[in-house]
MARVEXVEX-215582 format. One line per field, with one value per residue: residue number from 1; residue in three letters; x, y, z of N, C-alpha, C in turn. Coordinates in steps of 0.2 Angstrom, whole numbers, padded with zeros to 4 digits. Each point is the difference from the previous one (the first is absolute). Example, Ala and Ser with C-alpha at 12.3 -4.5 7.8 and 13.67 -1.06 7.14 Angstrom:
% residues 2
nr <- (1|2)
rest <- (ALA|SER)
n.X <- (0066|-0002)
n.Y <- (-0028|0005)
n.Z <- (0039|-0004)
ca.X <- (-0004|0004)
ca.Y <- (0006|0006)
ca.Z <- (0000|0001)
c.X <- (0004|-0004)
c.Y <- (0006|0005)
c.Z <- (0000|0003)
***
This chain:
% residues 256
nr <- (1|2|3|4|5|6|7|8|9|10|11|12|13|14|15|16|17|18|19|20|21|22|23|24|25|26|27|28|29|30|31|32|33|34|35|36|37|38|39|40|41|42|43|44|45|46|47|48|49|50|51|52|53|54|55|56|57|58|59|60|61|62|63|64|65|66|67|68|69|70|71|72|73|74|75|76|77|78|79|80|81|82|83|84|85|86|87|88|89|90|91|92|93|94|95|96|97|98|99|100|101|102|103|104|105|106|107|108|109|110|111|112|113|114|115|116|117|118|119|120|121|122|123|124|125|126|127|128|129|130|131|132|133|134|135|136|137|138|139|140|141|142|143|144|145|146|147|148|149|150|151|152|153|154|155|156|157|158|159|160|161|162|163|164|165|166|167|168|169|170|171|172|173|174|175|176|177|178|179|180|181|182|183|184|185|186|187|188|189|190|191|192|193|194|195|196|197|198|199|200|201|202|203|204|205|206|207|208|209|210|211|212|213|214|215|216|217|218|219|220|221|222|223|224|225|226|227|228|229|230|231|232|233|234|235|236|237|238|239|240|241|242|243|244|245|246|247|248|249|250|251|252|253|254|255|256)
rest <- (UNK|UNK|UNK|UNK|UNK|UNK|UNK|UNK|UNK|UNK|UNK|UNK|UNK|UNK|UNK|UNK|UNK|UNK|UNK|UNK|UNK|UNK|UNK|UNK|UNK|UNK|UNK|UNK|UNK|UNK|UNK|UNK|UNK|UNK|UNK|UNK|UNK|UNK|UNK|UNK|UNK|UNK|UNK|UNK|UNK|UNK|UNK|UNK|UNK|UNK|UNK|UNK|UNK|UNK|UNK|UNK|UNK|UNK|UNK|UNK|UNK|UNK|UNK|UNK|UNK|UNK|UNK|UNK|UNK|UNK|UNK|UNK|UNK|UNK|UNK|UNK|UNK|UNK|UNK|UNK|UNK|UNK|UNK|UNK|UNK|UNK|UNK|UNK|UNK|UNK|UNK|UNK|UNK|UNK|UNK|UNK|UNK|UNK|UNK|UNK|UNK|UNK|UNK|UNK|UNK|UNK|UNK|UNK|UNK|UNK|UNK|UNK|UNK|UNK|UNK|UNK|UNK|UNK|UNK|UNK|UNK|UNK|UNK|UNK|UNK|UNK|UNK|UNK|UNK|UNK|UNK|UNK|UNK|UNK|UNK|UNK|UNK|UNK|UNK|UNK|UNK|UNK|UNK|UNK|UNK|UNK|UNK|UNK|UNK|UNK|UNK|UNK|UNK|UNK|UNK|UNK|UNK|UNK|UNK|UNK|UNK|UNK|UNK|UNK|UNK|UNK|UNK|UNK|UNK|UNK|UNK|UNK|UNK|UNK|UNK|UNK|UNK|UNK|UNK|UNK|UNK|UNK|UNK|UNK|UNK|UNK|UNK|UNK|UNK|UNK|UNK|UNK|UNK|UNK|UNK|UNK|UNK|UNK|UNK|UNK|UNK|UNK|UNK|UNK|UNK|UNK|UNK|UNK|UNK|UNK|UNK|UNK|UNK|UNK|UNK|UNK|UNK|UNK|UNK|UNK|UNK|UNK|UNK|UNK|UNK|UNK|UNK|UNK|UNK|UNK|UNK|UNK|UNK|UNK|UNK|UNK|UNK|UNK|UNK|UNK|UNK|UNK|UNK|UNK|UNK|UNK|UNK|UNK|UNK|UNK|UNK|UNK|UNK|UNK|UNK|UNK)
n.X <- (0004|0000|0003|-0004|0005|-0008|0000|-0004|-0003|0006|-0002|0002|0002|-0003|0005|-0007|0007|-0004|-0005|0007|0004|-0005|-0004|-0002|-0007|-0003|-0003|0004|-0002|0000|0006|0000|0008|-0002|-0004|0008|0002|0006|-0001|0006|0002|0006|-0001|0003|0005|0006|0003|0005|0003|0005|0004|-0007|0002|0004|-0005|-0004|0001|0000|-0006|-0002|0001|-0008|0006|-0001|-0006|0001|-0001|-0007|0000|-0002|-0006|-0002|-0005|0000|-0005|0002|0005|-0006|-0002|-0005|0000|0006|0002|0004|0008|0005|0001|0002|0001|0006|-0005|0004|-0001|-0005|0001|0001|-0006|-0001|-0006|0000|-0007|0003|-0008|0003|-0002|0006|0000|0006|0001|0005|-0004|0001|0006|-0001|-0001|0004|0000|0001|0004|-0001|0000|0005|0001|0004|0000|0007|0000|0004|-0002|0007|0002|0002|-0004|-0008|0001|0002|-0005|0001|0006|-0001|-0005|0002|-0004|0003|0004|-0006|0001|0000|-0006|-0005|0005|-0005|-0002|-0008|-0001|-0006|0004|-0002|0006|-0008|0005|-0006|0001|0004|-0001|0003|0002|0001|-0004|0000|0000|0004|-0006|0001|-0008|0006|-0005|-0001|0006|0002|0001|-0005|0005|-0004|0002|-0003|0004|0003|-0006|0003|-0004|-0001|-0007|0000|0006|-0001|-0008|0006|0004|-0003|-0007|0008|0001|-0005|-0005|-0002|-0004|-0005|0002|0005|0006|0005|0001|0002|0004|0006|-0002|0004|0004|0003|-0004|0003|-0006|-0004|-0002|-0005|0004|0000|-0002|0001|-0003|0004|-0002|0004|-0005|0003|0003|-0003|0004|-0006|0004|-0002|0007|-0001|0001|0007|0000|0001|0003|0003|0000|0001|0004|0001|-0002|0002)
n.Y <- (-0006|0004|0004|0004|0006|0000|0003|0001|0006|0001|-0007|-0002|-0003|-0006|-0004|-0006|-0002|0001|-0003|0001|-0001|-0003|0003|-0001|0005|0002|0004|-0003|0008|-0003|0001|0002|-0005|0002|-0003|-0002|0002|-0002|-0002|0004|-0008|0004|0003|-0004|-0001|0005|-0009|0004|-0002|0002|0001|-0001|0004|-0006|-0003|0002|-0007|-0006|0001|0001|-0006|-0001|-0002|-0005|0005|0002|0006|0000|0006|0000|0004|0007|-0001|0005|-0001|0007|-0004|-0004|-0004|0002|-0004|0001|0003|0006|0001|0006|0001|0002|0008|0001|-0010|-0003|-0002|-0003|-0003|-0005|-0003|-0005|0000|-0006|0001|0000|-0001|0005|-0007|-0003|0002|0003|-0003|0001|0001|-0003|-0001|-0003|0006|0002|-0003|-0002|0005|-0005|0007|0001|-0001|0005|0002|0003|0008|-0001|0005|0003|0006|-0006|0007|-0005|-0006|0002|-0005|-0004|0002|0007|-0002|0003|0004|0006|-0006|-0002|0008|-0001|0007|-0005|-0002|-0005|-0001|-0002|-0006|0001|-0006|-0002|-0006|-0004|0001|-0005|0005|0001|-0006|0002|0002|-0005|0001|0005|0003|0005|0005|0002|0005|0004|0002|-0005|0002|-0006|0001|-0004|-0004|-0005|-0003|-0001|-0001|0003|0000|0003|0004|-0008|0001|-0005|-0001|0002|-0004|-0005|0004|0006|-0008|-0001|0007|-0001|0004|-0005|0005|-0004|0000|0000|0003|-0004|0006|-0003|0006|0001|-0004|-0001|0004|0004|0007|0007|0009|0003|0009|0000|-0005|-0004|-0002|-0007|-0001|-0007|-0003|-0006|-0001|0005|0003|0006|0004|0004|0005|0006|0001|0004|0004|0001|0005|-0004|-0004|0005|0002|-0009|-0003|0007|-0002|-0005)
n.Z <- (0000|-0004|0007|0000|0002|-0001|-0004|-0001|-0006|0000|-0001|0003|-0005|0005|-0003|-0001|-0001|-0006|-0005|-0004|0003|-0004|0004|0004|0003|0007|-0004|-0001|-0002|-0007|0002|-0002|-0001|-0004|0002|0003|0009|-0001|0005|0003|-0001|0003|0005|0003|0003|-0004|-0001|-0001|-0009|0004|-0008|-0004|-0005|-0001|-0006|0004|0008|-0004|-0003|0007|-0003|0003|0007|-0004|0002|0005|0003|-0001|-0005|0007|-0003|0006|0000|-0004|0003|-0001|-0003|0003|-0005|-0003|-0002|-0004|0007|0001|-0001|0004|-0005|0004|0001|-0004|-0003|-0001|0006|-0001|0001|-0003|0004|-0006|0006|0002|0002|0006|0000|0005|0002|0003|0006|0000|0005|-0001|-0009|0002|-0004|0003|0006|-0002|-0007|0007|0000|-0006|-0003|-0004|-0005|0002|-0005|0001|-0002|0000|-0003|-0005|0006|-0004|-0004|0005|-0004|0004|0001|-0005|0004|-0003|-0001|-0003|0005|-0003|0001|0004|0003|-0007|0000|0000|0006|0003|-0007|0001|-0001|-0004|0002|0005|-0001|0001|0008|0002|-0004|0003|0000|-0003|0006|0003|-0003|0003|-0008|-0001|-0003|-0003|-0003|-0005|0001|0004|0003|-0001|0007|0003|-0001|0004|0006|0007|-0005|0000|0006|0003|0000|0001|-0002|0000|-0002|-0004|0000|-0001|-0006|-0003|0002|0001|-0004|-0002|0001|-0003|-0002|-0001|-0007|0007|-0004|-0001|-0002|-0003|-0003|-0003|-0005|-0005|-0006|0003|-0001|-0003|0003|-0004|0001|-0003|0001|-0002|0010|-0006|0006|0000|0004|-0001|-0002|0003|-0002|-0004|0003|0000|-0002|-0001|-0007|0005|-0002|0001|-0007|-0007|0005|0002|-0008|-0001|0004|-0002|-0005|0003)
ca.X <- (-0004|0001|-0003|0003|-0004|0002|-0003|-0007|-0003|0001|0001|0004|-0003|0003|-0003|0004|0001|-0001|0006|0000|0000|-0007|-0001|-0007|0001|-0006|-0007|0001|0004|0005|0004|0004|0006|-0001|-0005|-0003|0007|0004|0003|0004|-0006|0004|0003|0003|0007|0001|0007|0004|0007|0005|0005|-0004|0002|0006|0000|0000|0007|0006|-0001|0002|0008|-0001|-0004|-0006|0001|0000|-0007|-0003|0000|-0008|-0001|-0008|-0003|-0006|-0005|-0001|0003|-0004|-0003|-0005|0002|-0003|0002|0008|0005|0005|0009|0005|0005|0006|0003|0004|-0002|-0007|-0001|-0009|0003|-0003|0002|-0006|0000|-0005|-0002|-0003|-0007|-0002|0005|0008|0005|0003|-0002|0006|0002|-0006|-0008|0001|-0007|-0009|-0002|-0001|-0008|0002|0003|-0003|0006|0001|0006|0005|0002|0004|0003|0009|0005|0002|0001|0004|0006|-0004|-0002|-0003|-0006|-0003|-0008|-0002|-0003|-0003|-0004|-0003|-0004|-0003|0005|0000|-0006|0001|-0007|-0005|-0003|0003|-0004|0003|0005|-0002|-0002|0007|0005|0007|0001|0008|0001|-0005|0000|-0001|0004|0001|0000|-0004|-0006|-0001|0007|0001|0007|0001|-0005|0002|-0005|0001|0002|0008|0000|0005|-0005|-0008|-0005|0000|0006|-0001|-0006|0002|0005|-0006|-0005|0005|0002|-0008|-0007|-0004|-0008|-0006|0000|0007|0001|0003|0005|0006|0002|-0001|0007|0004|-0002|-0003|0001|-0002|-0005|0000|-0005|-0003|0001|-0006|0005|-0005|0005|-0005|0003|-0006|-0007|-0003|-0002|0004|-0002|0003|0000|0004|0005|0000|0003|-0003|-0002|-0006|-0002|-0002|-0004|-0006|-0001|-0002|-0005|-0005)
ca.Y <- (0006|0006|0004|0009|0008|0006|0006|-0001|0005|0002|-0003|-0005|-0009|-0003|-0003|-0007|0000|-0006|-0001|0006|0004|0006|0000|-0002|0004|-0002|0002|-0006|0003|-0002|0005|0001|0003|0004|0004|0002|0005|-0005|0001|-0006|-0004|0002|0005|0000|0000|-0006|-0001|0000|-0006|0002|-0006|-0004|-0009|-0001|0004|0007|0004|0002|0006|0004|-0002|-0002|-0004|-0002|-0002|-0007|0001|0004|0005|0003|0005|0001|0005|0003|-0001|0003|-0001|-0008|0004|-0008|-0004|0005|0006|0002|0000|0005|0000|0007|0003|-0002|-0005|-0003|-0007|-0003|-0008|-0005|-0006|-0006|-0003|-0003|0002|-0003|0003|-0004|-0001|0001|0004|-0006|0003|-0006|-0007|-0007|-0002|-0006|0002|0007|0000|-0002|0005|0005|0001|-0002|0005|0004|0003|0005|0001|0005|0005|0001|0005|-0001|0003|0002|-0006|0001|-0005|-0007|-0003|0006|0001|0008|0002|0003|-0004|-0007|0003|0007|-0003|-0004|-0006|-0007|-0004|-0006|-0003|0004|-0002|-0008|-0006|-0006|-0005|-0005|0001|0000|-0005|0001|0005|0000|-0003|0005|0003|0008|0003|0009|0002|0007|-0001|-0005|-0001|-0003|0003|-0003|-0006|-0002|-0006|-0003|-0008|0004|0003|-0003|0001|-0001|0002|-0003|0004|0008|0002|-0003|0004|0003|0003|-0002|0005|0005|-0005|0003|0001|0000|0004|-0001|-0002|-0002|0000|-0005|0000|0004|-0002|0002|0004|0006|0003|0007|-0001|0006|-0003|-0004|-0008|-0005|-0005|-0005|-0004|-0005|-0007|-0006|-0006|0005|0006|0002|0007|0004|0005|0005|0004|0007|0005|0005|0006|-0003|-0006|0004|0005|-0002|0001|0006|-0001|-0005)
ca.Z <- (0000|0000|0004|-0001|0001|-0007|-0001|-0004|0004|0006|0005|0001|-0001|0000|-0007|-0005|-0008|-0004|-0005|-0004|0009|0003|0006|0002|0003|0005|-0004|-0006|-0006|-0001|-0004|-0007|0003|-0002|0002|0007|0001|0003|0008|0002|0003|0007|0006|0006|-0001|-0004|0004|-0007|0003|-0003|-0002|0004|-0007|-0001|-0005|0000|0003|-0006|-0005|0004|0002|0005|0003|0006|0006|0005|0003|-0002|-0001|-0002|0002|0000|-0005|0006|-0003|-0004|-0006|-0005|-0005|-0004|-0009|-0006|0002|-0002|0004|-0003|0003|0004|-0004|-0002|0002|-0004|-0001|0006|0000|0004|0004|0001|0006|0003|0006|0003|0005|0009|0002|0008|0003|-0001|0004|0004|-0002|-0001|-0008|-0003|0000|-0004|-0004|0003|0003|-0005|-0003|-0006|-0005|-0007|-0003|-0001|-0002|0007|-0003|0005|-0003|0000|0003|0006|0004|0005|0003|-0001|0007|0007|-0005|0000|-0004|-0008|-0008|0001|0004|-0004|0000|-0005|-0005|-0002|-0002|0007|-0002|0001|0006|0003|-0003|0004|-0001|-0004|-0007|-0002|0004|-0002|-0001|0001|-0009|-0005|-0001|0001|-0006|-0001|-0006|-0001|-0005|-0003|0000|0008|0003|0007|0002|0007|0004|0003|0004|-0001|0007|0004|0007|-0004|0001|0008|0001|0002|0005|0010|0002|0002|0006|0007|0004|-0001|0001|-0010|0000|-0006|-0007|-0003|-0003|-0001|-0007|0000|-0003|-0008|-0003|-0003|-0005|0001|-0005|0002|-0004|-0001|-0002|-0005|0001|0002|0002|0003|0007|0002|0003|-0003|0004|0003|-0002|-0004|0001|-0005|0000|-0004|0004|-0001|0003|0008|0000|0001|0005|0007|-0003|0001|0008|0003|-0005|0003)
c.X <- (0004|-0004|0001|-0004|-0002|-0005|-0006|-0005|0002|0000|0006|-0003|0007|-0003|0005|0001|-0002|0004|0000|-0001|-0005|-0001|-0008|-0001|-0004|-0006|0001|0005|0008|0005|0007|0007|0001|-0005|0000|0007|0002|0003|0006|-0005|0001|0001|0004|0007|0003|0009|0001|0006|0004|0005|-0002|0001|0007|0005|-0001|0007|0006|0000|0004|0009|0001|0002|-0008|0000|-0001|-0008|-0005|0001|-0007|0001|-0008|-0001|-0008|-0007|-0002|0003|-0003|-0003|-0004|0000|-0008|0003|0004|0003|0001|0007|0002|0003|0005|0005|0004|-0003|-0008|-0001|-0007|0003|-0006|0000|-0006|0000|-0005|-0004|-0003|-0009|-0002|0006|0004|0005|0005|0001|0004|-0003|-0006|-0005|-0001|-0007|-0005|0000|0000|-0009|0002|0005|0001|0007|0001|0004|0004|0007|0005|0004|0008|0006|0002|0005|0007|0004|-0007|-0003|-0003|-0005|0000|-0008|0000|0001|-0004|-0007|-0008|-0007|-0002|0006|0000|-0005|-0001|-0006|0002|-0007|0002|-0003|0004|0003|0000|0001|0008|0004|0006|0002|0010|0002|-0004|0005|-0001|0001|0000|0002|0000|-0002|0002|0006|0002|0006|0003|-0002|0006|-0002|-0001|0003|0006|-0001|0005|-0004|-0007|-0005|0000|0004|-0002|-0004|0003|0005|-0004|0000|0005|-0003|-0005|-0005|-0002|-0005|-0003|0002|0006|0003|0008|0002|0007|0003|0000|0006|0005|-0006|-0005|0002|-0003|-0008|-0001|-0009|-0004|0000|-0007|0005|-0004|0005|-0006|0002|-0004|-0006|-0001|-0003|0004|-0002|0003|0001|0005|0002|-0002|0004|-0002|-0006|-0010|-0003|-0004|-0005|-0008|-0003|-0004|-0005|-0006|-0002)
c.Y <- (0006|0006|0009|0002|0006|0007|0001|0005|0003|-0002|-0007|-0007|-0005|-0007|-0005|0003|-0005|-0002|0007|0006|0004|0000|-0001|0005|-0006|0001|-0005|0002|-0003|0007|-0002|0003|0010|0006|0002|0004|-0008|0002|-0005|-0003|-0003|0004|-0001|0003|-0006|0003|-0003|-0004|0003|-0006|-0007|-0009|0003|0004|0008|0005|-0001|0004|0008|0001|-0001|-0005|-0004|0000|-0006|0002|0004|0007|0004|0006|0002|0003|0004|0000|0007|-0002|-0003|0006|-0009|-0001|0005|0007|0003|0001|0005|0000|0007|0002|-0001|-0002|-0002|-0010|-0002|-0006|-0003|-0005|-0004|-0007|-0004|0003|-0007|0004|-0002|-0001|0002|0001|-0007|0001|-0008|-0006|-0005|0000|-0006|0002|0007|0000|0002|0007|0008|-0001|-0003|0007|0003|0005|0009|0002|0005|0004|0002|0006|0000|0006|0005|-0005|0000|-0008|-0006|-0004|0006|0003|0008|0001|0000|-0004|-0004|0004|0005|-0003|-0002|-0001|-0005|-0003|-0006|-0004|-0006|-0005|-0005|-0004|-0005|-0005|-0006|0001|0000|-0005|0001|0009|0002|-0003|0005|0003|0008|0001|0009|0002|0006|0003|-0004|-0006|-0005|0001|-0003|-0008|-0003|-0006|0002|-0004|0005|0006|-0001|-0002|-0002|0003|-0004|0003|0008|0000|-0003|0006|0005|0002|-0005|0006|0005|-0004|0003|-0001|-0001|0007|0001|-0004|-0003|0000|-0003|0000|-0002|-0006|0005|0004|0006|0005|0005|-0001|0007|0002|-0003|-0004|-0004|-0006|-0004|-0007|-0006|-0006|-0004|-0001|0007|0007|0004|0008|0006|0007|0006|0006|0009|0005|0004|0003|-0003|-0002|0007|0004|-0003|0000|0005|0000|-0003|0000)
c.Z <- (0000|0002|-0002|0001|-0005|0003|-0004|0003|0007|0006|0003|0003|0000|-0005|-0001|-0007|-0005|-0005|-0005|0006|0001|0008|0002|0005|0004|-0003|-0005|-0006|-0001|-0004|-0005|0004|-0001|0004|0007|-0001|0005|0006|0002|0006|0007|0001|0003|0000|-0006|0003|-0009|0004|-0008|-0002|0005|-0008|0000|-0007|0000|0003|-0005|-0004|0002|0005|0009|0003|0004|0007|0005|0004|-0004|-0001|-0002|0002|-0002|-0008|0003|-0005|-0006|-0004|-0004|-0005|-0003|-0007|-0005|0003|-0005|0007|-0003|0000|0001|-0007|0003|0005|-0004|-0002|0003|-0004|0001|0004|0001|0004|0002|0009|0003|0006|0007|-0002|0009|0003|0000|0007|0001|-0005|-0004|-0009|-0001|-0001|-0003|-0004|0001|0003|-0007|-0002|-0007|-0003|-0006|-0002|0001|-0006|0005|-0004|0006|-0005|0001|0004|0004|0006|0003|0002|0000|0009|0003|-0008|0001|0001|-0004|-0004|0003|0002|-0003|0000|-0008|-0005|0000|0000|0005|-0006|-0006|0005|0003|0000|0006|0002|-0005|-0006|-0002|0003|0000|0000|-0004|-0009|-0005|-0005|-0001|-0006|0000|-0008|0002|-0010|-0005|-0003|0005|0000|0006|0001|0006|0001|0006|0005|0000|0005|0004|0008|-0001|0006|0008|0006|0003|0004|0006|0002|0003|0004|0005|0003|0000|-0004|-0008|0002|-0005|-0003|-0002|-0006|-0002|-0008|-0001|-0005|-0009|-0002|-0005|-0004|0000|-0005|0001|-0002|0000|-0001|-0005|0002|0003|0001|0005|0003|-0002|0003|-0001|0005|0005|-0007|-0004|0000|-0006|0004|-0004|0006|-0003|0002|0008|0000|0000|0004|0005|-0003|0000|0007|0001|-0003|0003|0007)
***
């Protein structure tokens, strides 16, 4: 089952997705992927993982680490599939980062690697935009690349755990219009999905809607505006969104 949060007439619906990802409202109306505004389909905190596939920290001339290299990210940054993203003026580099997330269903403190699973509501994909040239030190994450609001696509819903038996064998890809740029597995995490929820909640409690972003394999590549950059991992989801300029992005804000 695939579960999300959308917009419709102004209001906010939570909704089984069908086939040809229409939506089913409570009154029965069924919607067209097109016809609603897409909400990332968590809230909570999401704990990002840094040089988190092997491939990625060679590309980068990295050692792999030995502990997790997480860091917060703060609920203004989420943005929902079909959005835009901005990219700052005079940046030199922003990148995408195609990433399966897993999400808390119920509070986690203390949970041993067997029972991990059992403490997800299921998963769903991000893209986790990053501003390079602010990035200071791969083990001390700058804000300003990870921190901006509506920099990272969340969605375009979750699907569950059941539905994905194999997390740890997924395929990632990344087009930009329509260009693939980024392909991955899975299986090339250095810190699988079990792993992190017993790392984690050793040391603090995950609350239902938290999120668990786990990193980006190899082949990364600048984007500019115009760009239409679509993030997908197998058997969960495939999210789209477009890149804008500063000026644009806060001229609509103020607009709206």
């Amino acid at each position: 089952m695939k579960r999300a949060r959308i917009r419709f007439e102004n209001e906010i619906h939570a909704v089984q997705v069908e086939a040809d990802n229409a939506v089913r409202l409570d009154d029965g109306r069924l919607l067209a992927e097109d016809q609603v505004e897409w909400l990332p389909p968590a809230t909570g905190n999401m704990f990002a993982l840094g040089l988190n596939y092997a491939d990625h920290a060679a590309e980068l001339a990295f050692t792999p680490p030995t502990e997790p290299l997480a860091f917060i990210k703060s609920v203004g940054t989420y943005t929902g599939h079909r959005h835009v993203t901005w990219r700052p003026d005079n940046v030199a580099y922003m990148h995408y980062e195609c990433e399966l997330v897993a999400v808390i269903g119920k509070a986690a403190r203390n949970v041993k690697r067997a029972d991990a699973l059992d403490y997800l509501a299921g998963y769903t994909v991000c893209n986790d935009y990053a501003i390079r040239d602010y990035l200071e030190n791969y083990y001390r994450p700058n804000l300003r690349v990870k921190n901006r609001d509506a920099t990272t696509p969340v969605g375009p819903w979750i699907v569950d755990v059941a539905d994905v038996p194999d997390p740890g064998n997924l395929t990632l890809r990344t087009w930009i219009n329509g260009e693939l740029r980024q392909e991955g597995s899975t299986r090339d995490m250095i810190f699988d999905i079990p792993y992190l929820i017993e790392y984690l909640s050793s040391f603090m409690t995950l609350q239902p809607g938290d999120m668990i972003a786990t990193g980006t394999p190899e082949g990364l590549a600048d984007v500019v505006p115009g760009d239409e950059v679509v993030v997908e991992v197998e058997g969960v989801g495939r999210l789209v969104n477009r890149i804008v300029s500063e000026a644009d992005f806060f001229s609509a804000r103020k607009e709206a």
